[in-house]
N, C-alpha and C positions, 0 to 999 in steps of 0.2 A: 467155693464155686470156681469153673473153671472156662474163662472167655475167652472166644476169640474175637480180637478188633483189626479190621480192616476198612480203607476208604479209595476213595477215588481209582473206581476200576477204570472207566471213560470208556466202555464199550460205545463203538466209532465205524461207521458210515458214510462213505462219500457220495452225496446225491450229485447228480446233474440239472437237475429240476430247476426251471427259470424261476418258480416260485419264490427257491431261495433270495432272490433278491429283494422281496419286498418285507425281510426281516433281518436280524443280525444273522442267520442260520451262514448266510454266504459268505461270514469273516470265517465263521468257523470252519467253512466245507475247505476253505481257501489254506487255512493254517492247518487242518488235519492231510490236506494234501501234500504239503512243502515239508511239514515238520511233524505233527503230533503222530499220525500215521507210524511213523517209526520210532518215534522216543515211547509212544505209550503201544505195548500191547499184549491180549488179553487170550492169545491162546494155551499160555499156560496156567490158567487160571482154575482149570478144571481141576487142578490137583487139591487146590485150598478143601474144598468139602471132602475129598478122602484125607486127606489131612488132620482136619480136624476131628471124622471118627478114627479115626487110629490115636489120635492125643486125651481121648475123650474127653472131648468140649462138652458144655452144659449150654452154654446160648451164645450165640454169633450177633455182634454189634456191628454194623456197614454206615460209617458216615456219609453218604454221597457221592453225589456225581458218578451217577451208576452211568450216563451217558455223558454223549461231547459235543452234542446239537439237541437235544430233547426232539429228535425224530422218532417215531413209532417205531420205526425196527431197532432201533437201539433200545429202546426201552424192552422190547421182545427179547432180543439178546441178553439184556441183565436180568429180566425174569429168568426166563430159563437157567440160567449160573446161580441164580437163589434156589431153586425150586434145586439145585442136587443137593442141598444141605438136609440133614437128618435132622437138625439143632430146630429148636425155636430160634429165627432171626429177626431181628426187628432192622429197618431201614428209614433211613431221614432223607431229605432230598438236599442238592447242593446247589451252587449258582448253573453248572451244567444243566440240571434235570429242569430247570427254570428259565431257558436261553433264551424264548422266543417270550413276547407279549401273549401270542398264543397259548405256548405250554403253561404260562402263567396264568391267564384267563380261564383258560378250560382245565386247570391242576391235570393235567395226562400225566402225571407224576403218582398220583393218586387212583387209577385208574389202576395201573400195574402193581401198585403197593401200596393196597389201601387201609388208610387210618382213619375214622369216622372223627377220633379226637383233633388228632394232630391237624388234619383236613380242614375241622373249624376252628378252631385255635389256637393252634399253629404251636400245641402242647400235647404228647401225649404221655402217658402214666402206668408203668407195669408192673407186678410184682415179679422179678425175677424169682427169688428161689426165699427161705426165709430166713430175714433180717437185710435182703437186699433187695431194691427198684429201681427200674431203669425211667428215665425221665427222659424224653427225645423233644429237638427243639427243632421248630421249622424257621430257617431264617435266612430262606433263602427267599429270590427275587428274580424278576427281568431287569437286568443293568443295559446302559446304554453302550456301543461299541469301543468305548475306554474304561470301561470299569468292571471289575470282580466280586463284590466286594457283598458281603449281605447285610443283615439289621436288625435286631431288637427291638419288634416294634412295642412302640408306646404302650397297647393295649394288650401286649403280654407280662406287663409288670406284676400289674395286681393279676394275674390270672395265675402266672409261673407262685407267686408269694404262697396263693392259695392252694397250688396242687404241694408245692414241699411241705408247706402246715399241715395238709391231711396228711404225709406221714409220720408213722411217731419218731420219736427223737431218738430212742437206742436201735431203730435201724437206720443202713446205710444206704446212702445215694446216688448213682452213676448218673452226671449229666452227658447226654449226646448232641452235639451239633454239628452241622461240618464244618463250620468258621472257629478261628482263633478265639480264644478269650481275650488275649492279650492284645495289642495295638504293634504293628513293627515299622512305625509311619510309613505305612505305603496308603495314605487314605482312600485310592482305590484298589483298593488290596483287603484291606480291614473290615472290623466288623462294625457300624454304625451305633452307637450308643453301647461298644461293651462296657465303659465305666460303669454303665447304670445295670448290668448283668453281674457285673463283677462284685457291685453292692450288694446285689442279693444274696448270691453264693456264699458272700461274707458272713452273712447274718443267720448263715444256716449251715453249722460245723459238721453236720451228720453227712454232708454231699463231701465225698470222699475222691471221688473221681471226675475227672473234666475232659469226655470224649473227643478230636478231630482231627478233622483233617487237612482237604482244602492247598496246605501247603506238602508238597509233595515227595518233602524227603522228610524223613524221622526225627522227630527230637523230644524232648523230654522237658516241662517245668516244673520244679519242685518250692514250691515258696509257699509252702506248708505253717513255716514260723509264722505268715506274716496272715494268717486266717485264711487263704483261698485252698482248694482242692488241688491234688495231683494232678496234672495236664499234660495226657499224654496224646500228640499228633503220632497215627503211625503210619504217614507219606502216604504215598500210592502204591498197591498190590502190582500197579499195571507198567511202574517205569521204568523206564531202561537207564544204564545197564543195570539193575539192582533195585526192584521193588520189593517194599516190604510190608509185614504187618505185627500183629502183636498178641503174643498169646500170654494171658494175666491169670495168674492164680491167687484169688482172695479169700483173706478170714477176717475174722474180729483187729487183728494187727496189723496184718501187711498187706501189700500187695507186691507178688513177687511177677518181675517183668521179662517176658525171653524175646527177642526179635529175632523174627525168622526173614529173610532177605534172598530173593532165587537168585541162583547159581548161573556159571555160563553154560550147564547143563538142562538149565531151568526146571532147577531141583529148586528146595524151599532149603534153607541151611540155617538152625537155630545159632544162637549167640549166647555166651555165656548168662546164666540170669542174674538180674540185679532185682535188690531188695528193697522197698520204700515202707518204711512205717508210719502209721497214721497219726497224725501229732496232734490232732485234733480231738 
């Protein structure tokens, strides 16, 4: 099977609206003015769906932060950049698509990409192709104007136990979320109760892969010896100088890794591929 994963596009919108003031929307219209405005952006982005049919992709994984306020036109903007994919894609939401108490109350995240599961349980459950499923994790929030950061909540414990139990044991696992698994003490930054995420994943060798994003330049975890999944972050598609993502080709053995990274042509330029096998 042959994926593409990308995250945080931050398709971005400068309101004027006084409105903004009576939520956190006006840190953000403030910082996409000064700064995000040009470090992140998204008109090359149209290339990623020809892209991908010319590579031929099998399914397109997007961790979040399809936006950079959860205003309605950005959310229109990231529909529209999904809807050029050929692929089956599946989407999660990130702390972006979550900015406002608002967009968290009324899910408008949900509206544009809707998941009836994920929606109410903040779990959803697919069969990609066969012997592999995708697992997508909602966990993200409205944070207060100091913090990033999302959660694992309490009441997806036994729920997350119960969707990996329904699958059988000799298939394999992709979990998606846009948060870290790992902790890199920035406690607003981090994901709120990953230990107790990280226990589960433990206890379940067939989850082979650990989807995100969130943080915005590329890297790779491999602590396969120590029972957790592959973990691969691949940055943001939308940042400057140098946005990337990741195209993964899986079997029963490996999974072999290319990162594609645009150009100062904002061309997509693959990288030599590396090889991980499943030790599990």
């Amino acid at each position: 099977m042959r994926i593409l994963h990308f995250s945080d596009p931050h398709f971005s919108y400068i309101t004027f609206d006084p409105k903004q003031f009576l939520s956190k929307q006006w840190l953000g219209n403030f910082n996409l003015a000064l700064f995000r405005r040009n470090r992140y952006q998204t008109h090359h982005l149209d290339k990623i769906p020809q892209l991908a049919s010319q590579l031929q992709v099998d399914v397109v994984l997007l961790t979040g932060d399809m936006t950079s306020t959860s205003q309605i036109i950005e959310f229109e903007m990231a529909r529209d950049f999904v809807q050029l994919f050929e692929q089956p894609i599946y989407v999660l939401p990130g702390n972006h698509d979550m900015y406002t108490k608002h967009a968290e109350k009324h899910k408008v995240f949900y509206s544009f990409f809707p998941s009836d599961l994920m929606q109410a349980t903040w779990i959803e459950k697919h069969r990609l192709t066969e012997g592999w499923w995708w697992v997508g994790l909602d966990c993200a929030r409205a944070n207060n104007l100091l913090k990033s950061n999302g959660v694992f909540r309490a009441k997806m414990d036994q729920h997350l136990e119960g969707v990996l139990n329904s699958i059988p044991e000799k298939d394999s696992i992709i979990i998606g979320n846009h948060f870290p698994l790992y902790t890199r003490s920035r406690p607003a930054h981090d994901t709120e109760r990953a230990s107790v995420l990280q226990d589960i994943l433990r206890r379940h060798p067939n989850v082979k892969l650990y989807l995100h994003g969130h943080d915005h330049k590329a890297y790779i975890h491999d602590r396969q010896h120590e029972g957790y999944p592959l973990v691969l972050n691949a940055g943001s598609c939308a940042y400057l100088p140098g946005g990337t993502f990741y195209l993964l080709d899986l079997d029963t053995q490996k999974c072999e890794l290319t990162r594609y990274q645009r150009t100062k042509d904002y061309e997509w330029e693959p990288s030599a591929p590396q090889t991980f096998k499943w030790k599990n």
